[in-house]
ChimeraX commands (.cxc) that place a marker at each C-alpha (Angstrom):
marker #1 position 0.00,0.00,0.00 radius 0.5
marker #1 position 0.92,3.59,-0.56 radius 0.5
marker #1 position -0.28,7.07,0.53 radius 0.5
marker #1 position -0.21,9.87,-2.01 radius 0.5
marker #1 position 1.56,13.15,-0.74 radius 0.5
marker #1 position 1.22,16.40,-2.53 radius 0.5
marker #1 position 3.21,19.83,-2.57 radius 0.5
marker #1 position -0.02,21.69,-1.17 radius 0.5
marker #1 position -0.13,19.69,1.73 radius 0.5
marker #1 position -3.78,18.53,1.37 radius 0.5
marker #1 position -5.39,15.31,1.72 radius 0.5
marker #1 position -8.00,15.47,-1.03 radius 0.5
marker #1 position -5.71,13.62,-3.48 radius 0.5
marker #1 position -4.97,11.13,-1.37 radius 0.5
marker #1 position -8.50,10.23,-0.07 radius 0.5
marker #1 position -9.62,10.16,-3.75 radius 0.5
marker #1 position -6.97,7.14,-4.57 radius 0.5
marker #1 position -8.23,5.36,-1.29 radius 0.5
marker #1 position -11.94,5.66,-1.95 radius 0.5
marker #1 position -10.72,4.52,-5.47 radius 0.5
marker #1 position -8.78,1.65,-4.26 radius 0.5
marker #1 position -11.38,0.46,-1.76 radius 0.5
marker #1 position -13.84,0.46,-4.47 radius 0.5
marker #1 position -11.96,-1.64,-6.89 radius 0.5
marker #1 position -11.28,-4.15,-3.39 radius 0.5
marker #1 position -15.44,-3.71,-2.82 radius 0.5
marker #1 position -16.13,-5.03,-6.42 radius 0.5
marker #1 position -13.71,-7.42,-6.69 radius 0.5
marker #1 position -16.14,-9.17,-3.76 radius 0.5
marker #1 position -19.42,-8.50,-5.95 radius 0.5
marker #1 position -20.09,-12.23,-5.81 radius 0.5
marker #1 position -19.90,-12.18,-2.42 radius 0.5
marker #1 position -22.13,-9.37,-2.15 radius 0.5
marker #1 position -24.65,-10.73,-3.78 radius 0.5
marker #1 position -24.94,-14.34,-2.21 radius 0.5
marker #1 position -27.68,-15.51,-0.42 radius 0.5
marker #1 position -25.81,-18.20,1.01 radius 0.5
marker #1 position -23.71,-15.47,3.33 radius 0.5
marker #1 position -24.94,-14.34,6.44 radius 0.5
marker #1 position -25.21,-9.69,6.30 radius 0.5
marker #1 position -23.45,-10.21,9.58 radius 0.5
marker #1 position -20.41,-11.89,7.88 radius 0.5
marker #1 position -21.04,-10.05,4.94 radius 0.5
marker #1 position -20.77,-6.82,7.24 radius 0.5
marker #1 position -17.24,-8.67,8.56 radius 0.5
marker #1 position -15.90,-9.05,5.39 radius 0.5
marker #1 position -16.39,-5.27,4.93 radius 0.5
marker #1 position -15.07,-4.27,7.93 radius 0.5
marker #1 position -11.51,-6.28,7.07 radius 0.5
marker #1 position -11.23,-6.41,3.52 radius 0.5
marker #1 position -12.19,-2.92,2.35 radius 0.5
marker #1 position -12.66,-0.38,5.04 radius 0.5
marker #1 position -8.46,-1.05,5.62 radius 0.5
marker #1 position -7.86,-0.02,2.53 radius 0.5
marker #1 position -9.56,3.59,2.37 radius 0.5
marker #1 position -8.58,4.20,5.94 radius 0.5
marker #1 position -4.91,3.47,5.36 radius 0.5
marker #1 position -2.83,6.62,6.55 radius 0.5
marker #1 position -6.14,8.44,7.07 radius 0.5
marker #1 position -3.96,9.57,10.32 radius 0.5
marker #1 position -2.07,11.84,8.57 radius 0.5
marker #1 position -5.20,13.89,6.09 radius 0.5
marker #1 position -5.59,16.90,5.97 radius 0.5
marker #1 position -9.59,16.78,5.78 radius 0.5
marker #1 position -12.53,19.21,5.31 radius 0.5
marker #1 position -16.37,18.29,4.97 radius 0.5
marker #1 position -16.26,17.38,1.18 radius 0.5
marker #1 position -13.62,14.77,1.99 radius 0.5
marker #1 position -15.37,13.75,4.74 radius 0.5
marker #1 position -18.73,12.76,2.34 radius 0.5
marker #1 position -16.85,11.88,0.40 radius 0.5
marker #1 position -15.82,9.01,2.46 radius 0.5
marker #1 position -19.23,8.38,4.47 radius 0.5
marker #1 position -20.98,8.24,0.34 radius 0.5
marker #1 position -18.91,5.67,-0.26 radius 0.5
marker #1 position -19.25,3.73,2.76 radius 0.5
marker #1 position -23.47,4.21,2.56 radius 0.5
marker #1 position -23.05,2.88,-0.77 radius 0.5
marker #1 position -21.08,-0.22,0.34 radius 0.5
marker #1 position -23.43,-0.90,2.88 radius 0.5
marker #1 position -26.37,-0.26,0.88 radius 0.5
marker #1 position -25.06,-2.84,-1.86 radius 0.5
marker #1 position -24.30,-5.79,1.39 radius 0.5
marker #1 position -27.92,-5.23,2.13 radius 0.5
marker #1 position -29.63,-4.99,-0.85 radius 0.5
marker #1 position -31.23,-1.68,-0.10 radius 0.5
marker #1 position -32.88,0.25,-2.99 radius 0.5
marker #1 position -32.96,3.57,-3.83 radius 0.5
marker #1 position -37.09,3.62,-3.48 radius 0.5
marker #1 position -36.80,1.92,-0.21 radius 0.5
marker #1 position -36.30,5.13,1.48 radius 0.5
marker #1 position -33.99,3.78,4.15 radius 0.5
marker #1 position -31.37,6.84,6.15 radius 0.5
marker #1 position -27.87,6.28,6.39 radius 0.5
marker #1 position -28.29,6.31,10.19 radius 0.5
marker #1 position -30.90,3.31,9.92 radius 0.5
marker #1 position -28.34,1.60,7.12 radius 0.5
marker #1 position -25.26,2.18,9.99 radius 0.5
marker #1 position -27.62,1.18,12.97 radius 0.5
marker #1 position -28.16,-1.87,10.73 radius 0.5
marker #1 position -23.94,-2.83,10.55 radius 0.5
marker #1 position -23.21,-1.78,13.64 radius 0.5
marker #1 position -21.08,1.16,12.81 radius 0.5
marker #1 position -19.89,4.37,12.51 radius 0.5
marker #1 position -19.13,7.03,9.93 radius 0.5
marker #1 position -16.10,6.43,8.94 radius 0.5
marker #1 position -15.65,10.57,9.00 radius 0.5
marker #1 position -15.72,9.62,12.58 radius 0.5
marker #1 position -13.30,7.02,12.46 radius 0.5
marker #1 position -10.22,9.02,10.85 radius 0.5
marker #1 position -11.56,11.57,13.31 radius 0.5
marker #1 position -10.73,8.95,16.46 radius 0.5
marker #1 position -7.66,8.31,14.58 radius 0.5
marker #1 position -6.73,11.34,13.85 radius 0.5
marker #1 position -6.65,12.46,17.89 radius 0.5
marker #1 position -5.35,8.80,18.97 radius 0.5
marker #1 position -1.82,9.85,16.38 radius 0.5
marker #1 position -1.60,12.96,17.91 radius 0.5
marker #1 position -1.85,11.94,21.40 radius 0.5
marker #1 position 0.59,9.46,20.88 radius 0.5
marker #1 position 2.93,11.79,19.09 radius 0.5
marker #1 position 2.64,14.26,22.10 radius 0.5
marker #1 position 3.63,11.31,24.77 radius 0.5
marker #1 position 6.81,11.41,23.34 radius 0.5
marker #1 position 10.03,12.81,24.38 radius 0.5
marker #1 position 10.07,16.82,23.35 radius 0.5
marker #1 position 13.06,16.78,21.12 radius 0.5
marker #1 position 11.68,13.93,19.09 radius 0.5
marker #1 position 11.53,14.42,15.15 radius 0.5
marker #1 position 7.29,13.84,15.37 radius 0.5
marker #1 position 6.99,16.00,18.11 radius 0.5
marker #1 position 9.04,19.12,16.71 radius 0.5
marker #1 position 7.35,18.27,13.50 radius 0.5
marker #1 position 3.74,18.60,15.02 radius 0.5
marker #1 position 4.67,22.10,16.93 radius 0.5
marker #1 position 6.87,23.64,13.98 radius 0.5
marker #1 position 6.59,26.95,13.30 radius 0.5
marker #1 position 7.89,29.12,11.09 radius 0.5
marker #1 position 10.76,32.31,11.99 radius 0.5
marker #1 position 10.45,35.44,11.45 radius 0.5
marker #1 position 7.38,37.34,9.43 radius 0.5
marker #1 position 5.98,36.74,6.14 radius 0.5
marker #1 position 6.83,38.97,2.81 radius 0.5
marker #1 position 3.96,40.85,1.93 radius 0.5
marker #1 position 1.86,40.32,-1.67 radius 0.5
marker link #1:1,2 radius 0.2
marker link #1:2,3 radius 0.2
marker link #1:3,4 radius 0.2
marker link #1:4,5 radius 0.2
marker link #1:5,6 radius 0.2
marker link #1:6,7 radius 0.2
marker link #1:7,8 radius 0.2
marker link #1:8,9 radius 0.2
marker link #1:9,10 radius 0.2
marker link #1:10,11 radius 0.2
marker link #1:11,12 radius 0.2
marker link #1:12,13 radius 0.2
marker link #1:13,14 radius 0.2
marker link #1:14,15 radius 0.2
marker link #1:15,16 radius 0.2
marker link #1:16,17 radius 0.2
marker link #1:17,18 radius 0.2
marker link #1:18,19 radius 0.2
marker link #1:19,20 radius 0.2
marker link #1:20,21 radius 0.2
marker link #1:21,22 radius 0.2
marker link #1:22,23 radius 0.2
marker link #1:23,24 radius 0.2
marker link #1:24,25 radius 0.2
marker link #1:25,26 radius 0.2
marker link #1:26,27 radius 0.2
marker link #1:27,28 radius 0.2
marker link #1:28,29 radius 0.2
marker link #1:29,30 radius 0.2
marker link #1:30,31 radius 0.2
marker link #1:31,32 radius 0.2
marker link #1:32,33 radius 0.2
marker link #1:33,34 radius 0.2
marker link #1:34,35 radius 0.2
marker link #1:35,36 radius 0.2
marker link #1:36,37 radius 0.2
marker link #1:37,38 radius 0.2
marker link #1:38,39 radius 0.2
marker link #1:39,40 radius 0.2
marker link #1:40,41 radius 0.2
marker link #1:41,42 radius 0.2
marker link #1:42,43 radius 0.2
marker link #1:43,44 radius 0.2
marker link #1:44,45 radius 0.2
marker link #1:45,46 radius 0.2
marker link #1:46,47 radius 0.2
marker link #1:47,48 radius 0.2
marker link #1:48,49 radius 0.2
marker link #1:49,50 radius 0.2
marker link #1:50,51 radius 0.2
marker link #1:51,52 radius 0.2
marker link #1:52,53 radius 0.2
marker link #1:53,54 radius 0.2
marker link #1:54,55 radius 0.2
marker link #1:55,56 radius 0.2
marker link #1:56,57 radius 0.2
marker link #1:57,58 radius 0.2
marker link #1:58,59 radius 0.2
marker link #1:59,60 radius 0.2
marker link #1:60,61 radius 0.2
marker link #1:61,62 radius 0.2
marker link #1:62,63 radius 0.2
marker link #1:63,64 radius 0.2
marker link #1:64,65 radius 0.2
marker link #1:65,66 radius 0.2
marker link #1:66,67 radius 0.2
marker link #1:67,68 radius 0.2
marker link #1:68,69 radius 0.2
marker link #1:69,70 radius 0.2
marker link #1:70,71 radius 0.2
marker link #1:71,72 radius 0.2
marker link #1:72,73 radius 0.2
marker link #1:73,74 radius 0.2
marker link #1:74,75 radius 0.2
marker link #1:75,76 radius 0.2
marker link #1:76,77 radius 0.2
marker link #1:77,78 radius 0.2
marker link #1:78,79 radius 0.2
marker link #1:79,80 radius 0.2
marker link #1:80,81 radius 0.2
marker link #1:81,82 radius 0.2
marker link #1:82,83 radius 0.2
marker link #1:83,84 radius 0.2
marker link #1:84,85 radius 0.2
marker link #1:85,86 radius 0.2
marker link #1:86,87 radius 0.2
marker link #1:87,88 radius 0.2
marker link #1:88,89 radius 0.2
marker link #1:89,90 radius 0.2
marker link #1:90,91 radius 0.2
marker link #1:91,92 radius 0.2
marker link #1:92,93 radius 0.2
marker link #1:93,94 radius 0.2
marker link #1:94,95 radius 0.2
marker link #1:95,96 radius 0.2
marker link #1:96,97 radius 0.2
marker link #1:97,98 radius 0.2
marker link #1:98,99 radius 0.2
marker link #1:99,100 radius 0.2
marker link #1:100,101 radius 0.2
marker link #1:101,102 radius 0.2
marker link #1:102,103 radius 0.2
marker link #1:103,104 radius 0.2
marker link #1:104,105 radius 0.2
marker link #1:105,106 radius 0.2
marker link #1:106,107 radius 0.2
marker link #1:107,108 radius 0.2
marker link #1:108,109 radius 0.2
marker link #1:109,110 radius 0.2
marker link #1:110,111 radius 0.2
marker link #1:111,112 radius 0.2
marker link #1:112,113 radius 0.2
marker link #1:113,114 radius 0.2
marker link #1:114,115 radius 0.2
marker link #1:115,116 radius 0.2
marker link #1:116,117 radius 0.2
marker link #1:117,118 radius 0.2
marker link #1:118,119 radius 0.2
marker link #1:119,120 radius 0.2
marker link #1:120,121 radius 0.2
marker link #1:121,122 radius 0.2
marker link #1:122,123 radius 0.2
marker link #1:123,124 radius 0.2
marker link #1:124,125 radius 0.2
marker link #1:125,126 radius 0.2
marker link #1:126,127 radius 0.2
marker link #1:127,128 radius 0.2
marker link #1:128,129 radius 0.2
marker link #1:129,130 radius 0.2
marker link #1:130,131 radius 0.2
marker link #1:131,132 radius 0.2
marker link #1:132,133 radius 0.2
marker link #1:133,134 radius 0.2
marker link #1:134,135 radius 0.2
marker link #1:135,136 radius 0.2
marker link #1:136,137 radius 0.2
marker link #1:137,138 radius 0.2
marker link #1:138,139 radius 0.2
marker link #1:139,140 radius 0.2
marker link #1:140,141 radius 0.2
marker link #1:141,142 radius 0.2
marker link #1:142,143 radius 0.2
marker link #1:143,144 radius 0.2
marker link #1:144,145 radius 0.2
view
């Protein structure tokens, strides 16, 4: 696996190769998907440790805003959606579709992540690499225009 950095700093690039990675993992399991011979709850655990790994990979590390964030939940609706055979007309909310797998947004989850990095990073000894890395800040002003 690899994580996708970029000169501006930003995440967006990054989360759109996951979400594309996961989905190619998510399809490659369309027969399992669509069995009736599976179980949703081991359908649901399938999920859980074949695709959702792959988009969260390095999700620690995003830089993320509220597009990226839908981004991420849309995709994992649709997922879940698919496992469960839930159409469009049904009229079924996300909530009721998470309630139904047990789970979370995953917005939340590289959320949880996010703070569990950084309060590891800050446990660490002060002149560590991480740490000066997370409280860096620049000298001197900035040139104007």
């Amino acid at each position: 696996m690899e994580a996708t950095v970029s000169k501006e700093g930003g995440g967006t690039e990054d989360i759109h190769n996951r979400v594309a990675k996961a989905r190619r993992v998510f399809f490659k399991l369309k027969k399992i998907w669509s069995s009736n011979s599976i179980s949703r709850q081991t359908k649901v655990r399938l999920y859980k440790t074949l695709v959702k790994p792959v988009l969260m990979y390095g999700c620690e590390t995003w830089k993320i805003n509220k597009s990226d964030e839908n981004k991420i939940d849309v995709f994992q609706s649709r997922c879940l959606r698919r496992i469960f055979k839930i159409r469009w007309q049904e009229r079924i909310t996300n909530k009721e579709v998470l309630k139904m797998a047990e789970m979370e947004n995953l917005s939340e989850g590289v959320r949880k992540r996010r703070w569990k990095l950084i309060g590891h990073i800050m446990r660490k000894e002060p002149n560590s690499d991480c740490r000066t890395a997370l409280t860096w800040t620049p000298e001197g002003a900035a040139k104007m225009g």
